[in-house]
Each structure stands twice: as C-alpha cells, then as structure tokens.
N, C-alpha and C positions, 0 to 999 in steps of 0.2 A: 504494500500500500504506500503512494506517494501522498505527500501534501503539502501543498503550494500556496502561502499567504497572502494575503496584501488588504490593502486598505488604511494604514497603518498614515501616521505625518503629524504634521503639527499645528495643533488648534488652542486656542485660547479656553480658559476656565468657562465652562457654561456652554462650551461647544458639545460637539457630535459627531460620533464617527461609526462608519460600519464598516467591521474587518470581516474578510471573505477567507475560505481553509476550503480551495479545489481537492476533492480526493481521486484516486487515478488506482488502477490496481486490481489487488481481487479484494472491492471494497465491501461486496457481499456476506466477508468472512467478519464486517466490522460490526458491532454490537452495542458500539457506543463511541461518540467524540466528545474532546471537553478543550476547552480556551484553558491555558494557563498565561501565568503572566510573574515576569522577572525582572527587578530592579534592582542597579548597580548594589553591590552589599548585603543585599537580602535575598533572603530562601525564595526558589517558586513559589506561589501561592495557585491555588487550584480557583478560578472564577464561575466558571461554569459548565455544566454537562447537559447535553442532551444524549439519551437512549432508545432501542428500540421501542415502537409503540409510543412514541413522540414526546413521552416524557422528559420535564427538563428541571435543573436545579440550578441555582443562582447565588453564589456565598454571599450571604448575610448584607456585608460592607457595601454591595452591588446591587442589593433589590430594588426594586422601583428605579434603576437607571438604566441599568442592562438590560437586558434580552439575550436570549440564543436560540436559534431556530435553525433547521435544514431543510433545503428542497433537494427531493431527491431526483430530481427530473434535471436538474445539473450536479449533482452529485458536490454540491456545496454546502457548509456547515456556515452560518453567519452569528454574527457577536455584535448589535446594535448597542451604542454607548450613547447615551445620553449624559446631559447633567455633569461633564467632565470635569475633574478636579487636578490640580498640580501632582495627589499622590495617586492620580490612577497612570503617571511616567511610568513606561516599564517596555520591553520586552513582552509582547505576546505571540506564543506560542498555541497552535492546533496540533492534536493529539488521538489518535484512535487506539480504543481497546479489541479485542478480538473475545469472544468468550474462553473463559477457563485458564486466561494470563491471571497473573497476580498484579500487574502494572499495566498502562498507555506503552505498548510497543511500539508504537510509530508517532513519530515529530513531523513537522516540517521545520521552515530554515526560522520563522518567527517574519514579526515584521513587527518596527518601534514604534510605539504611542508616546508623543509628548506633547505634553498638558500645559503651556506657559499660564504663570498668575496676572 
C-alpha cells in the first residue's frame, strides 16, 4: 500500500485547510487509516481514525475543528481542519492499518501544517 499526501502550507490562526492521503496498492487489504501529526521535539500524536463501516474518531484537543472522512470512489482519506491554531504546527502524517497488525504499517512521506499567530 502507497500513500501520497498533500494539502498541507501555510495559513494564519483561524484559517482552514484540507489534507488529502491518495492510497494506491492492495488497498482492499486496509481496514483502517488514521492522520497522525509531529512536531519538532514532541512525540507523534494520533489525531484521527476513520475505519471500516465508516466509522470515525477525533482526539479530544480536535473535536469540533477536525473532521476525517474517505471517498472510496478515489481511494482518498481526507482530514478537514478548521478553526487553526499556532499548536496545530506539525508534520502530518496518513497511515493504514491492515487487520491483525498490532500497529499502522504503512506511512506516507507526510506533508507540513503551519499555523502562523
């Protein structure tokens, strides 16, 4: 499975942005994607998952701003950011799981969010 990000630049506090994670492969075998996100100094943090049967989950710090949705008719995962703040800066990373891993086996390259105040 590949995945290929983008959407990713630079917006002002209060701004908007929707990142795109193209999947390519044998994406049939995937069971679940999820947006992570990394900034300089600090640990990954997990932002959100969507799963088969189109359920989705949203970490807490990101409710009511975010979104995550997939169309599977482009075999794309998207990550709608609303509401941006200077600590949503990071490195965001797309991820798929396969059934029966213990972890997201596949990455793609990431693509940078920065939030100026």
């Amino acid at each position: 499975v590949q995945l290929v990000e983008s959407g990713g630049g630079l917006v002002q506090a209060g701004g908007s942005l929707r990142l795109s994670c193209v999947a390519s492969g044998d994406i049939f075998s995937v069971n679940a994607m999820g947006w992570f996100r990394q900034a300089p100094g600090k640990e990954r943090e997990e932002v959100a998952v969507w799963t088969d049967g189109d359920r989705t989950w949203i970490a807490r710090s990101m409710k009511g701003r975010f979104t995550i949705s997939r169309d599977n008719a482009v075999n794309t995962l998207y990550l709608q950011m609303n509401s941006l703040r200077p600590e949503d800066t990071a490195m965001y990373y797309c991820a798929a799981h396969r059934p029966g891993m213990d972890s997201y086996e596949y990455w793609g390259q990431g693509t940078q969010v920065t939030v100026s105040s």
